[in-house]
VEXVOLO-135575 format. One line per field, with one value per residue (C-alpha): x, y, z; residue number from 1. Coordinates in nm, 2 decimals, padded with zeros to 4 digits. Example, Ala and Ser with C-alpha at 12.3 -4.5 7.8 and 13.67 -1.06 7.14 Angstrom:
# VEXVOLO-135575
u (01.23; 01.37);
v (-00.45; -00.11);
w (00.78; 00.71);
n (1; 2);
This chain:
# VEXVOLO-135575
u (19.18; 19.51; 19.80; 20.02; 19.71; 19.70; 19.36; 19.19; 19.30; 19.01; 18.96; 18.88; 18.62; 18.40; 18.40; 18.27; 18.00; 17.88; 17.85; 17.64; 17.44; 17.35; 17.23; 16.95; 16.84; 16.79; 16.86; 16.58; 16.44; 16.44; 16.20; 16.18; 15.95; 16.23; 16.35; 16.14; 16.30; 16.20; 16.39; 16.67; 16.81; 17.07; 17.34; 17.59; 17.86; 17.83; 17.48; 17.36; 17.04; 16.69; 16.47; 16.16; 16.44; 16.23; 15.93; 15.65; 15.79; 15.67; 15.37; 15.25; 15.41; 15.74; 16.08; 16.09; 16.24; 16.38; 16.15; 16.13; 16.43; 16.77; 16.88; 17.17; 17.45; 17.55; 17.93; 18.04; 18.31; 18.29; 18.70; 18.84; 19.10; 19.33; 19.39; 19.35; 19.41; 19.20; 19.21; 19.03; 18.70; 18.45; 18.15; 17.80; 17.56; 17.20; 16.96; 17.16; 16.95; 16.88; 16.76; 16.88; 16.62; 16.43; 16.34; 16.25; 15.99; 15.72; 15.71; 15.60; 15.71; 16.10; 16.30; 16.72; 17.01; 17.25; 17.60; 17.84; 18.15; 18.36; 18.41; 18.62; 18.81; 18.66; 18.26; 18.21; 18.35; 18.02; 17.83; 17.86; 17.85; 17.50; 17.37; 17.54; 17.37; 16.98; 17.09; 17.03; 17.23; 17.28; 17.46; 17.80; 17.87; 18.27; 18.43; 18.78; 19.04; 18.86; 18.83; 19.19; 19.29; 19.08; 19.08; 18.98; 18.72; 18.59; 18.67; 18.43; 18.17; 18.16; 18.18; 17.89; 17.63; 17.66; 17.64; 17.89; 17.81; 18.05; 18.07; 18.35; 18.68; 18.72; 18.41; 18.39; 18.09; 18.01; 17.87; 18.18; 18.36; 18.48; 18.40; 18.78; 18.75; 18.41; 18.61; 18.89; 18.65; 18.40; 18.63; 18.93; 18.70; 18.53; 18.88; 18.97; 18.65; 18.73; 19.08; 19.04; 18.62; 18.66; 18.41; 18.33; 18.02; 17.69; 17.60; 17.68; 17.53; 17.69; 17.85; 17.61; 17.31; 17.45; 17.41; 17.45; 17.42; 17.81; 17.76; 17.49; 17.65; 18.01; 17.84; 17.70; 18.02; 18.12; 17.83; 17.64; 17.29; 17.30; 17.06; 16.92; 16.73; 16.44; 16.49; 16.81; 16.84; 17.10; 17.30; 17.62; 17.50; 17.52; 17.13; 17.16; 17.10; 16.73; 16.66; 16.86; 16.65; 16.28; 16.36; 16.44; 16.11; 15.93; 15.98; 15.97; 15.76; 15.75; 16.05; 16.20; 16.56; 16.74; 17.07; 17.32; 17.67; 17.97; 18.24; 18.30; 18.32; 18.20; 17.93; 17.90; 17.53; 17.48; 17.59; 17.42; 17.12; 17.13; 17.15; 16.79; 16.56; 16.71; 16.53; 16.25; 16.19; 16.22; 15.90; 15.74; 15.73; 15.96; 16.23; 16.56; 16.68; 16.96; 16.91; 17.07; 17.11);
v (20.12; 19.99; 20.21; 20.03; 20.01; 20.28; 20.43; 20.34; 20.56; 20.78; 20.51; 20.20; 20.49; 20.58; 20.22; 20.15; 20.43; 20.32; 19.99; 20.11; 20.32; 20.07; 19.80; 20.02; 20.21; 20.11; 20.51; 20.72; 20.45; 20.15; 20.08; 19.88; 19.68; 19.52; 19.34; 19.05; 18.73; 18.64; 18.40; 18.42; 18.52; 18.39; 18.61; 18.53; 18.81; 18.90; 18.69; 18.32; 18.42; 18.37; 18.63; 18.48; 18.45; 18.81; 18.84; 18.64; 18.81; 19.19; 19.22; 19.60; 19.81; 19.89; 19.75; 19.35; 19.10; 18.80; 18.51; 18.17; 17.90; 17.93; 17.93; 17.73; 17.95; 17.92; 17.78; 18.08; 18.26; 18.09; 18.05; 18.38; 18.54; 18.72; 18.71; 18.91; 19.03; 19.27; 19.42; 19.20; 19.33; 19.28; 19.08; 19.24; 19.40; 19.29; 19.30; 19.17; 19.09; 18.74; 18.81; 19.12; 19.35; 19.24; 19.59; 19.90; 20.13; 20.13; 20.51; 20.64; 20.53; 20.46; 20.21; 20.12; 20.05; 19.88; 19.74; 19.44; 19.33; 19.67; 19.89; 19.76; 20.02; 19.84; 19.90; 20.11; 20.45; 20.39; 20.29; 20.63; 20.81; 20.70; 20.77; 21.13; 21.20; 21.16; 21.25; 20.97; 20.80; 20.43; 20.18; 19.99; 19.65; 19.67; 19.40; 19.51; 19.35; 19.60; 19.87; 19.83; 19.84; 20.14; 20.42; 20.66; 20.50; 20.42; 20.83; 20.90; 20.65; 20.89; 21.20; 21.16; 21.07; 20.74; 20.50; 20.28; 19.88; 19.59; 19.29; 19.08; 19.10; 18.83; 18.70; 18.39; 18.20; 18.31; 17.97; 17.77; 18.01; 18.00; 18.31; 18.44; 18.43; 18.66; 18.90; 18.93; 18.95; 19.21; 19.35; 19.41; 19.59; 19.84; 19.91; 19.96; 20.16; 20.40; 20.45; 20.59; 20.81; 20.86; 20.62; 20.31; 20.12; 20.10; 19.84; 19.50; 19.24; 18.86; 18.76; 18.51; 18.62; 18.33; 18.46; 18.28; 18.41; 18.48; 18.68; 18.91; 18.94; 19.06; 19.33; 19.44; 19.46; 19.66; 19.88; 19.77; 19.67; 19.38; 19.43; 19.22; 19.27; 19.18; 19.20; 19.00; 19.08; 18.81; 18.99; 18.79; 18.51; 18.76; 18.69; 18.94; 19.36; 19.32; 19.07; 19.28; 19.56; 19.35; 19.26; 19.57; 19.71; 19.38; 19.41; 19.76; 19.85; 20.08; 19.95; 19.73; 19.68; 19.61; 19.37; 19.44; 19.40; 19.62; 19.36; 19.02; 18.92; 19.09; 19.37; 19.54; 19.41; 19.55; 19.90; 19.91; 19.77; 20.09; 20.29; 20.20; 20.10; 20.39; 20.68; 20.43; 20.39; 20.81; 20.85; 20.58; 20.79; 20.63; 20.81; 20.65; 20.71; 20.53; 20.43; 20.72; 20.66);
w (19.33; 19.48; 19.50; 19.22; 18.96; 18.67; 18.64; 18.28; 17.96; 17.83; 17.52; 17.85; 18.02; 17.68; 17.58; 18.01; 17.93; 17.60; 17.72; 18.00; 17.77; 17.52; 17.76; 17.87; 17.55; 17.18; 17.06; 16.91; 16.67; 16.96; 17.24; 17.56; 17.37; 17.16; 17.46; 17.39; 17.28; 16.94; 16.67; 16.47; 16.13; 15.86; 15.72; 15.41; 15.51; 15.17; 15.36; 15.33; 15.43; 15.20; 15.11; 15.27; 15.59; 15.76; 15.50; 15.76; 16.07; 16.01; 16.29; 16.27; 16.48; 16.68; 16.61; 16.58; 16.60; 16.38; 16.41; 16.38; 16.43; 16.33; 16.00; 15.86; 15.71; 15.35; 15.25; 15.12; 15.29; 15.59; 15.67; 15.84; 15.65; 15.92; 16.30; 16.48; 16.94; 17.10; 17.45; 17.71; 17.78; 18.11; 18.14; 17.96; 18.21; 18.17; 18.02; 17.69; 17.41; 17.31; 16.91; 16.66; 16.61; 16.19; 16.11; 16.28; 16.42; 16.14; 16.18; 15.87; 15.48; 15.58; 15.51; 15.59; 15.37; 15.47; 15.27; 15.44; 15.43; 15.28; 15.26; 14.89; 14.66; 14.36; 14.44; 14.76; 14.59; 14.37; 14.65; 14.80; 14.48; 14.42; 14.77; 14.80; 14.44; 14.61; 14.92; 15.17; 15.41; 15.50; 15.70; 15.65; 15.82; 15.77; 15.83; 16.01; 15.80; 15.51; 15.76; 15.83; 15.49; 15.34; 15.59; 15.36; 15.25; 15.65; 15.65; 15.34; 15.47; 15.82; 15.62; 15.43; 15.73; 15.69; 16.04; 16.06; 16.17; 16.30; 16.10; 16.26; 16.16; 15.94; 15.85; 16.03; 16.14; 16.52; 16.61; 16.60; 16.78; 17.15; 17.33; 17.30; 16.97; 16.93; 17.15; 16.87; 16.59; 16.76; 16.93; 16.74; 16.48; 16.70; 16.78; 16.41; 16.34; 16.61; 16.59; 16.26; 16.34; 16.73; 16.84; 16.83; 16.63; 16.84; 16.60; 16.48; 16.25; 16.29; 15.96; 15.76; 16.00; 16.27; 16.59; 16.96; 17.31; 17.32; 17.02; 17.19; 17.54; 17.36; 17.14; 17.47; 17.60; 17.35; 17.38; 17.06; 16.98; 16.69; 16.36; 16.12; 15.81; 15.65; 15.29; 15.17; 14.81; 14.75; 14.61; 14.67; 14.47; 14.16; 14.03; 13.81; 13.83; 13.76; 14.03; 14.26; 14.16; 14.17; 14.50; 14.69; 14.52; 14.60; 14.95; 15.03; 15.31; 15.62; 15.89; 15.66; 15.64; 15.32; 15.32; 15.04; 15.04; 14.88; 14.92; 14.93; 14.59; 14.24; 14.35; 14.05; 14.04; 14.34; 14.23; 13.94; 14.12; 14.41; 14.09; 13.98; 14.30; 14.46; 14.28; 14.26; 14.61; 14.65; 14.41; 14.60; 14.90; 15.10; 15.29; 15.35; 15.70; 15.95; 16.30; 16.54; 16.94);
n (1; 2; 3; 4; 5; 6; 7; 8; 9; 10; 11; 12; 13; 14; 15; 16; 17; 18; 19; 20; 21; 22; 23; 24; 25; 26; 27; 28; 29; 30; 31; 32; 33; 34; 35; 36; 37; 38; 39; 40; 41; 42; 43; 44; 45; 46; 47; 48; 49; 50; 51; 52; 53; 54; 55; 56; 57; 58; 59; 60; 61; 62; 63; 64; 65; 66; 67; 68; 69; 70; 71; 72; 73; 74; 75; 76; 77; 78; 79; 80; 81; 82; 83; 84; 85; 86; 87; 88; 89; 90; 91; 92; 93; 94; 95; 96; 97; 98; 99; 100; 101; 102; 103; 104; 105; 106; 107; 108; 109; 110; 111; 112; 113; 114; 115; 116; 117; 118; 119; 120; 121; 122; 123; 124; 125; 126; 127; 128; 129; 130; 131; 132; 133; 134; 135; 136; 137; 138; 139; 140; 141; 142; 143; 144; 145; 146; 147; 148; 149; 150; 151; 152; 153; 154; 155; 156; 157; 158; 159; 160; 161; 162; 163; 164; 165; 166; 167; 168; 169; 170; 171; 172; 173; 174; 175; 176; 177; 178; 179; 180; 181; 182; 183; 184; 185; 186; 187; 188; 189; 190; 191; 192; 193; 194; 195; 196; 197; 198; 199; 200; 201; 202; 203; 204; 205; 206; 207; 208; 209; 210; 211; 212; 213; 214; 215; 216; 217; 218; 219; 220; 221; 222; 223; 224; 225; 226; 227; 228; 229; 230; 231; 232; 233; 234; 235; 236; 237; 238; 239; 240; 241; 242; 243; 244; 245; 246; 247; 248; 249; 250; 251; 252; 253; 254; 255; 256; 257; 258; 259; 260; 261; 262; 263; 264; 265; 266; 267; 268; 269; 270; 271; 272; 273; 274; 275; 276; 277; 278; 279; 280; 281; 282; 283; 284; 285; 286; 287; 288; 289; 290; 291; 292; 293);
């Protein structure tokens, strides 16, 4: 270090660690075996991405991969709402991943829950409710403009157990985005997220499921592994509570990973809908964990 350079604040060194970390393990429900290259998934950020998007790609074992070639994104959303700067950030250390994981580690009857776009005043609270009521935890894609504006809620989320995911900043669709500009959105969120829980996320999901090699080598940067799913109830097309319901209970299955959204547009459905294939998926068996790492 030269003599006239100031050494890096303790925020610059944990964010240098984590990134180091996450490059070379995928936490206790990951495994080398990931590292494989497989194909790619569609997301709205409420999700543009079909059901059948993950249903063929589910071989036996071990955490996968999205299959298959890229899917276009769906109209909605797709204009970011805010701006937004972050700090500069270095280059990604390999190996970086080159697809999100689908689902994970088929280890038993468990399944994920996971909620984009929030967290919202109007249908998070319920969100929350309902999972502190059986007891489970999930995980919450924020996007950073929400984040920013409902701490609380962000502190509630923590709180209860739940792991908390990076969803961009605005919403915006990666793809057409130079690389500066997947370094505000990823960035300025992790940012956000830990200002107000103490650290950062250590993972991310790419608004309306686009993803592109920028996208993966940034989250590295920022010390995150990026996640899929591979049951998208469509939710944000409000189909209706029942369908919401039919197809979380449809699809359940050892590893899977449910998509869900508690912002973005009305999601009363999709409280109402947690309500009933929650309690329903318990007496199937299935445990509802998180990944941790």
């Amino acid at each position: 270090m030269k003599k006239d350079q100031t050494p890096l604040d303790r925020r610059s060194v944990l964010r240098i660690g984590a990134c180091l970390g996450a490059a070379a393990t995928a936490g206790l429900l990951m495994t080398e075996g990931a590292r494989s290259p497989g194909g790619s998934v569609t997301s709205r950020p409420g999700s543009g991405a079909s059901t059948s998007t993950g249903a063929g790609a589910r071989p036996a074992g071990g955490p996968q991969i999205a299959q298959g070639p890229p899917v276009k994104a769906s109209s909605y959303r797709l204009q970011p709402m805010t701006e937004y700067s972050p700090p500069r950030l270095r280059r990604a250390l390999p190996p970086v991943r080159t697809q999100p994981f689908l689902k994970l580690p088929e280890t038993g009857r468990t399944m994920v829950l996971t909620f984009d776009d929030g967290p919202d005043p109007r249908y998070t609270p319920g969100i929350l409710r309902t999972l502190r009521d059986y007891d489970v935890q999930a995980m919450f894609f924020v996007c950073g403009e929400m984040a920013e504006a409902n701490r609380d809620l962000l502190r509630e989320m923590a709180d209860d157990g739940h792991v908390i995911g990076n969803h961009s900043w605005s919403h915006p669709l990666i793809p057409r985005l130079p690389p500066s500009r997947i370094r505000s959105e990823l960035g300025s969120t992790s940012e956000v997220v830990e200002e107000v829980l103490g650290s950062a996320p250590l993972w991310y999901r790419a608004p309306f499921g686009a993803w592109n090699r920028h996208s993966f080598e940034i989250g590295a940067e920022l010390g995150m592994e990026p996640l899929a799913w591979t049951v998208d109830t469509l939710d944000w097309t409000e189909p209706g509570t029942g369908t919401i319901v039919r197809r979380v209970l449809d699809g359940a299955g050892p590893g899977v990973v449910v998509l869900s959204h508690d912002a973005g547009g009305d999601r009363s459905q999709s409280v109402k809908a947690l309500r009933r294939y929650l309690p329903g998926l318990l007496e199937d068996g299935y445990q509802i964990t998180v990944p941790r790492r």
